[in-house]
C-alpha positions in Angstrom: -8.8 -26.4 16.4 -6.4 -26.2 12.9 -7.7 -25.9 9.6 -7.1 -29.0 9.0 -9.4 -30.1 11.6 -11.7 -27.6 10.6 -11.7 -29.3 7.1 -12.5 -32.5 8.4 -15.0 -31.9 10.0 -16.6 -30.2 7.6 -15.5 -32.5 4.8 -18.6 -35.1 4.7 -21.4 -33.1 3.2 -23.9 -34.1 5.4 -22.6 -32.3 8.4 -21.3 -29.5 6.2 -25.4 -28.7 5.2 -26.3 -29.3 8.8 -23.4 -27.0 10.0 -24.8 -24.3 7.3 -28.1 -24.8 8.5 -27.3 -24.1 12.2 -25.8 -20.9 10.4 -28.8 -19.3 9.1 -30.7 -19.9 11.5 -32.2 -23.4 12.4 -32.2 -24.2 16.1 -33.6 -27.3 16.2 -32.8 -30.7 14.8 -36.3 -31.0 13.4 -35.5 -27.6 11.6 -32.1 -28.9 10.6 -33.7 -31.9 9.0 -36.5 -29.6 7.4 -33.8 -27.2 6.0 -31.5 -29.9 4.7 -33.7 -32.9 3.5 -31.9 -34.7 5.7 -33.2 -37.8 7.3 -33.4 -37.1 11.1 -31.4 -39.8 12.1 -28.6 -38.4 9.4 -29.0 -35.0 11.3 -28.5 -36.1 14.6 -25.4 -38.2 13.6 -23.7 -34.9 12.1 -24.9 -32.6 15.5 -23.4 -35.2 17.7 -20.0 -34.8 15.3 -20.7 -30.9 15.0 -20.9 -31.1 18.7 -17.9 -33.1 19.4 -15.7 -30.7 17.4 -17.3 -27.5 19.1 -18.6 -26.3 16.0 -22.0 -26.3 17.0 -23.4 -25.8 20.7 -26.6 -26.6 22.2 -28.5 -25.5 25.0 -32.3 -25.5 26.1 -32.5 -21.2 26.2 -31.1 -21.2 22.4 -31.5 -24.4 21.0 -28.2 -25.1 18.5 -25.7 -22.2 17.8 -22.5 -22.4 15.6 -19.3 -21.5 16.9 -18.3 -19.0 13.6 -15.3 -17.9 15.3 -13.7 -21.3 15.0 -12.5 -20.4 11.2 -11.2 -16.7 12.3 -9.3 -18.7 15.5 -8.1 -21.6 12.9 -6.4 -19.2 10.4 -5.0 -17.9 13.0 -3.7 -20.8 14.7 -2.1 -22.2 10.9 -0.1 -18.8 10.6 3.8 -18.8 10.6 5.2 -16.4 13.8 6.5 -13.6 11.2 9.6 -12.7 11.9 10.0 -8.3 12.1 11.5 -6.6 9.0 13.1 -4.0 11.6 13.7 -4.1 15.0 12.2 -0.5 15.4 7.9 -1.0 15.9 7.2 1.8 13.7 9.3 1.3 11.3 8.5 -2.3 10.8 4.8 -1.5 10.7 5.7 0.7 7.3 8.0 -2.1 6.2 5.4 -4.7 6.5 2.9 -2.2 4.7 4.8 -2.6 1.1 6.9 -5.9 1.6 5.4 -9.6 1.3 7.7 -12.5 1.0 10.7 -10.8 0.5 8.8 -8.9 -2.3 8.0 -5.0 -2.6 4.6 -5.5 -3.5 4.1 -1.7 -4.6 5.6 1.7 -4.1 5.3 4.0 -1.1 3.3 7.2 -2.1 4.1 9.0 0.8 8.0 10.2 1.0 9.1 9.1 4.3 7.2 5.5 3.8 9.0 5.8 0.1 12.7 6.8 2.1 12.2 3.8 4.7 11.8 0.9 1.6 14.7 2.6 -0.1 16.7 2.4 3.1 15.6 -1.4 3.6 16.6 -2.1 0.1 19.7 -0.6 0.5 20.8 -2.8 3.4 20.9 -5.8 0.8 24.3 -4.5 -0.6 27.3 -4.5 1.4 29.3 -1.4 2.6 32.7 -0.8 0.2 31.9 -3.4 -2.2 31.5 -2.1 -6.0 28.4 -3.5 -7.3 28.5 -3.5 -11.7 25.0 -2.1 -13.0 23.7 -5.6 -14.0 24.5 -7.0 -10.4 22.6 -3.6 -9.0 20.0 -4.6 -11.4 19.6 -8.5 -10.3 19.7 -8.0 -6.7 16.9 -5.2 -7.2 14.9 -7.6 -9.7 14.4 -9.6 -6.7 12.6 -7.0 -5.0 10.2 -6.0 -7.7 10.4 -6.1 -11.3 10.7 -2.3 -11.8 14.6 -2.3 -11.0 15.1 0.7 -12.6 12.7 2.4 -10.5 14.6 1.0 -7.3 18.2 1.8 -8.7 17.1 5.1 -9.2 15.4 6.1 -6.0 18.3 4.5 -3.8 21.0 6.7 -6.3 18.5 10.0 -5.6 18.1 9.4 -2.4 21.8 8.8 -1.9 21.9 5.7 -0.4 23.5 4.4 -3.2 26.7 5.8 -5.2 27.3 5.8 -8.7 30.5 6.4 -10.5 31.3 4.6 -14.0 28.9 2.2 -13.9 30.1 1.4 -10.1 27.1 1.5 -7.9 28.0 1.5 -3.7 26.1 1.6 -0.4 26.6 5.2 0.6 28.2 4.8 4.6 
């Protein structure tokens, strides 16, 4: 089941109390309708739906039991295949750690996590092609807002060069 289905079925707010009912606890449609205020015939309407959409299960050891799992599985199922950042496992693993949507969300801590950023970074520029500070400074913005922070750890770092003003991807 999606999220969207998900949604819908829980859209109608009488099967979203008898769902939430089922939840803490009732196991019973006579519960249900004691628990919700619900007319009886409302309750089993919104079971049978419940049912139908394998949110909610029934059987004569238990009585009714909801199927919480079905959000956990639904995120899951509504989730883009994410492409790697690197083809190396470990590496993509620290990559992943401090980069969301093409954004460095914060800065490593630790100095090789810190070194592996700065070398991902550093792929944006191109090999033998000056890049003029403001340039360096745009393409970095994009990352994360502290550009100067960035410029400087790829120049200490030497991944990039500086000369005049010039800034290039170290080979």
């Amino acid at each position: 089941m999606n999220a969207d289905q998900l949604c819908g079925l829980l859209a109608e707010p009488s099967r979203l109390r008898v769902y939430a009912a089922v939840v803490l606890g009732a196991a019973t449609p006579e519960q249900v309708a004691a628990g919700t205020g619900l007319d009886a015939a409302v309750v089993t309407k919104a079971l049978q739906r419940l049912m139908k959409g394998d949110l909610v299960s029934a059987t004569a050891a238990d009585g009714l039991r909801a199927d919480e799992q079905a959000f956990k599985d639904a995120v899951r199922s509504g989730r883009p295949e994410r492409e790697p950042l690197s083809a190396d496992p470990e590496r993509d693993a620290v990559l992943r750690s401090f980069i969301r949507d093409g954004r460095l969300t914060h800065f490593p801590t630790v100095p090789a996590k810190y070194r592996t950023v700065l070398e991902y970074l550093a792929e944006s520029f191109e090999p033998d092609v000056g890049y003029p500070e403001a340039e360096v400074n745009r393409m970095l913005n994009s990352w994360h807002d502290d550009h100067a922070a960035l410029r400087r750890g790829l120049v200490d770092h030497g991944l990039l060069t500086r000369d005049e003003g010039v800034y290039r991807r170290a080979s």
